[in-house]
C-alpha positions as CSV (number, residue, x, y, z in Angstrom):
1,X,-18.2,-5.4,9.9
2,X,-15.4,-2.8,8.6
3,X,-14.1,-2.2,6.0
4,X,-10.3,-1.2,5.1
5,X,-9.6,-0.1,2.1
6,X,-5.7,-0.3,1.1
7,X,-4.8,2.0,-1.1
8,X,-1.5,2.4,-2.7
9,X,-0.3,5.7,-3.3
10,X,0.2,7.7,-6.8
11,X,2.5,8.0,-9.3
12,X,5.8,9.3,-7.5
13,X,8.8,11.0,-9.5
14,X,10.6,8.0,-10.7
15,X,13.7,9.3,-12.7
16,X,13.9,12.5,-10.5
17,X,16.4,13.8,-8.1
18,X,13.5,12.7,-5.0
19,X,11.2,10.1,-6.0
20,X,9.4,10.8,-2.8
21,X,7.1,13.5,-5.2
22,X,3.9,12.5,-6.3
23,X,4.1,13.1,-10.1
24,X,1.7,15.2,-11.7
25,X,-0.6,11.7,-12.8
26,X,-0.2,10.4,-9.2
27,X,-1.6,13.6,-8.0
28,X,-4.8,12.6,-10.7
29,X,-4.9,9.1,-9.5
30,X,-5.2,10.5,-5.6
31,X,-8.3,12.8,-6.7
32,X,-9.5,10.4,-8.6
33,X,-9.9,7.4,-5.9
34,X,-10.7,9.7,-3.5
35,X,-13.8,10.5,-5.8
36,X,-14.4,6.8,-5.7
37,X,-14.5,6.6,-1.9
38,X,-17.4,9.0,-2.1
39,X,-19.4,7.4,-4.1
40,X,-19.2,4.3,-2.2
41,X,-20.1,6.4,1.0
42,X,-17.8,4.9,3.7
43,X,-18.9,5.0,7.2
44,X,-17.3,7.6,9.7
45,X,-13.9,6.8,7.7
46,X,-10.6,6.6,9.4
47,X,-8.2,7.9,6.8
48,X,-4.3,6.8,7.9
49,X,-1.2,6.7,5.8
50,X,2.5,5.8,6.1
51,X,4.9,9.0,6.8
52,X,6.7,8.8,3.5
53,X,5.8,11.7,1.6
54,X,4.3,10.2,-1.5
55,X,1.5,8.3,1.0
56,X,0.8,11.4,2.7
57,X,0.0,13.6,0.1
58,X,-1.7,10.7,-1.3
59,X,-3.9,10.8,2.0
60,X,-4.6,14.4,1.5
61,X,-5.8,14.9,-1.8
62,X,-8.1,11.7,-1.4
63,X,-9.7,13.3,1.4
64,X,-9.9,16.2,-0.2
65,X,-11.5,15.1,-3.2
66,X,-13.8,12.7,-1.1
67,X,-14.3,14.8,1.6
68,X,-13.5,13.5,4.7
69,X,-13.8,15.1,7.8
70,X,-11.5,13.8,10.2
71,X,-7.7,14.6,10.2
72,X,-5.2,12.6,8.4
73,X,-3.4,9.8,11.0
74,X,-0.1,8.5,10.3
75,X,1.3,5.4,11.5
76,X,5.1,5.1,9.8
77,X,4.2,0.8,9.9
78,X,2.9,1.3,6.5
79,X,5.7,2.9,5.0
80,X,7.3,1.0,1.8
81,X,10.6,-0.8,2.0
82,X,13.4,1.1,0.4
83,X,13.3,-0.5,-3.4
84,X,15.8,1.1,-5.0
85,X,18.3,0.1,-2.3
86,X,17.2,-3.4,-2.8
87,X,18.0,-3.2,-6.4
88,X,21.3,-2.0,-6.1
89,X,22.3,-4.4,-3.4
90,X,20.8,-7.3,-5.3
91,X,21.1,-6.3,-9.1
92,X,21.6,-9.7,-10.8
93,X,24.4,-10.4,-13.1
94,X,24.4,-8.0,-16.4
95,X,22.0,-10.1,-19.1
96,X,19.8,-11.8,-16.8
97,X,16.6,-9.2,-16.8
98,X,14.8,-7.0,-19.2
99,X,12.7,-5.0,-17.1
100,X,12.3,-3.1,-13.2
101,X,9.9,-5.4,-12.8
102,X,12.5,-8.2,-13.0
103,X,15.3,-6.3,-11.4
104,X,12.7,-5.7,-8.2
105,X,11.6,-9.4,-8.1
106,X,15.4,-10.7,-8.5
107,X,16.4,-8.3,-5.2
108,X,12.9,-9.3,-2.8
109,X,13.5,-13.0,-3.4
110,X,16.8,-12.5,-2.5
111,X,16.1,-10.3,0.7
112,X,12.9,-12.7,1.2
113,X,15.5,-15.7,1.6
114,X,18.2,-14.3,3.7
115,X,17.0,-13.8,6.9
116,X,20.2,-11.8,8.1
117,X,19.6,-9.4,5.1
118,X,18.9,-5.8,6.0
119,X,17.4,-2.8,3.4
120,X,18.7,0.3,4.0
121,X,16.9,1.2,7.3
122,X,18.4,-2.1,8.8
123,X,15.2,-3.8,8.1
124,X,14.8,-7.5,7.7
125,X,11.8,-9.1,5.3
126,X,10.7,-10.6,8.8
127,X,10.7,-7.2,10.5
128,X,9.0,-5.7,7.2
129,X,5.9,-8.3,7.3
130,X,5.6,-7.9,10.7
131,X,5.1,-4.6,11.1
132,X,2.8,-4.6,8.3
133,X,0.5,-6.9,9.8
134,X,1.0,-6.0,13.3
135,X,-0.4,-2.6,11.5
136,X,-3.6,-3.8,9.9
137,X,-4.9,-6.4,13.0
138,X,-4.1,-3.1,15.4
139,X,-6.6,-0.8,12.9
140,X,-8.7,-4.0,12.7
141,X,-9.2,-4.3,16.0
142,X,-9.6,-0.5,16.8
143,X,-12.7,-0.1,14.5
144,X,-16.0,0.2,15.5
145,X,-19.0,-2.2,13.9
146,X,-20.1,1.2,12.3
147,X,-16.7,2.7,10.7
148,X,-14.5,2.1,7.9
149,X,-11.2,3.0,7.0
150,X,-8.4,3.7,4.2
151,X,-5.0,2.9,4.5
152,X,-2.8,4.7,2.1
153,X,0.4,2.7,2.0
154,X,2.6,1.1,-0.6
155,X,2.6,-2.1,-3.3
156,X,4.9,-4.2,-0.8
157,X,2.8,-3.6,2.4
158,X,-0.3,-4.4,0.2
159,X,0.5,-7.1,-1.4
160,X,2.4,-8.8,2.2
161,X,-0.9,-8.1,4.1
162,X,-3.3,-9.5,1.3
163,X,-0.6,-12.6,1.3
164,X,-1.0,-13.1,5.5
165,X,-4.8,-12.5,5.4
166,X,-5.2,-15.3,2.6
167,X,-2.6,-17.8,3.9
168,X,-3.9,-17.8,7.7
169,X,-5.3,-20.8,9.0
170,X,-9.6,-21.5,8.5
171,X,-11.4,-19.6,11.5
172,X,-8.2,-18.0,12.8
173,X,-8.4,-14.5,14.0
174,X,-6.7,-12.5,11.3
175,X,-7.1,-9.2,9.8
176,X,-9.8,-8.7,7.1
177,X,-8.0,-6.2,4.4
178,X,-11.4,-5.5,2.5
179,X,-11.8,-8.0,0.3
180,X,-10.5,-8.7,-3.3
181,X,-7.7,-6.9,-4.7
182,X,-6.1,-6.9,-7.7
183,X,-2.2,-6.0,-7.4
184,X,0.4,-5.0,-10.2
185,X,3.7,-3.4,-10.4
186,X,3.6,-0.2,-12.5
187,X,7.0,0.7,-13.5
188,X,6.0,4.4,-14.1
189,X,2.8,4.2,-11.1
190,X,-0.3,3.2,-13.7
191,X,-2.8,5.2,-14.8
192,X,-6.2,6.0,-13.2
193,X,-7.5,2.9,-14.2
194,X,-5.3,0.9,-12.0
195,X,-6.0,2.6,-9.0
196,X,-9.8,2.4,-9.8
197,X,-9.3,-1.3,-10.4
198,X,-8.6,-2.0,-6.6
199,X,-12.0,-0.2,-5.5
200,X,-14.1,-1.7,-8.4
201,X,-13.0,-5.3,-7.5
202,X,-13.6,-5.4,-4.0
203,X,-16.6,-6.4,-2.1
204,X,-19.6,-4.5,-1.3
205,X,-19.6,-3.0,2.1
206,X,-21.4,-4.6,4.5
207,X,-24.8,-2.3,6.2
């Protein structure tokens, strides 16, 4: 059976004129994960990311430091909604939160209930799932018995694939994202710990 590993990309430059920059920690958390995929010795992996810049350079330094072989892919399905565009179009009334974490979970239930509601590519939460999905059962699918894969994509695609492949119907065909995962909004991208968290929980890969 494969295994995909989704991997969320590292620290960007949150507070800087392009938050599409890995930050000098994210660019540690890449290397470091990437030394994790080693040591776990994935089969023939298929590396693919999302075409934002903070997943591809992501990509490239976990390959890199794991060495992979094969050339990056990129498949734009995994690319993050815009979040600082929901913010702003959703920002609650002064008062009423304390934290990004609550401004960002105030704006997705909002965009999450309106199904008319667009982020600033035109997307709808519909549209953003789908996509998502449509994403992992297409890698799913194109994987041999004998090869794995990492995804390096964003907290939002993560977290709506894990949510499909655990809601879907008993003996239904649906994607298998890898296992357990443990998923968390870091404010400022976590530390290396975090990142390692996802590997360490997951199940062992299958011979």
């Amino acid at each position: 059976m494969p295994l995909i590993c989704l991997v969320r990309h590292g620290q960007a430059s949150a507070g800087a004129d392009d938050y599409d920059v890995l930050s000098e920690p994210g660019q540690v958390q890449a290397a470091a994960v990437g030394r994790e995929l080693a040591r776990r010795g994935l089969r023939d992996p298929y590396l693919v990311s999302g075409t934002l810049r903070r997943q591809r350079d992501t990509a490239q330094l976990i390959a890199e430091a794991a060495g992979f072989g094969q050339p990056l892919q990129q498949d734009a399905r995994w690319n993050e909604y815009d979040h600082l565009d929901l913010i702003a179009r959703y920002a609650p009334a002064p008062g009423q939160t304390t934290s990004i974490q609550d401004l960002l979970d105030h704006a997705l239930l909002a965009w999450m209930r309106d199904p008319a509601a667009t982020d600033a590519d035109g997307e709808t939460w519909a549209a953003f799932t789908g996509r998502a999905t449509a994403g992992l059962a297409e890698l799913s699918a194109a994987l041999g018995r004998g090869r794995d894969a990492v995804v390096v994509t964003s907290g939002g695609s993560r977290r709506t694939v894990r949510g499909v492949a655990l809601t879907a119907p008993r003996g239904s065909r649906r994607p298998e994202p890898g296992g357990r995962q443990r998923f968390r909004h870091h404010p400022r991208g976590g530390g290396v710990r975090d990142h390692l968290a996802d590997l360490q929980r997951t199940r062992p890969f299958r011979r």
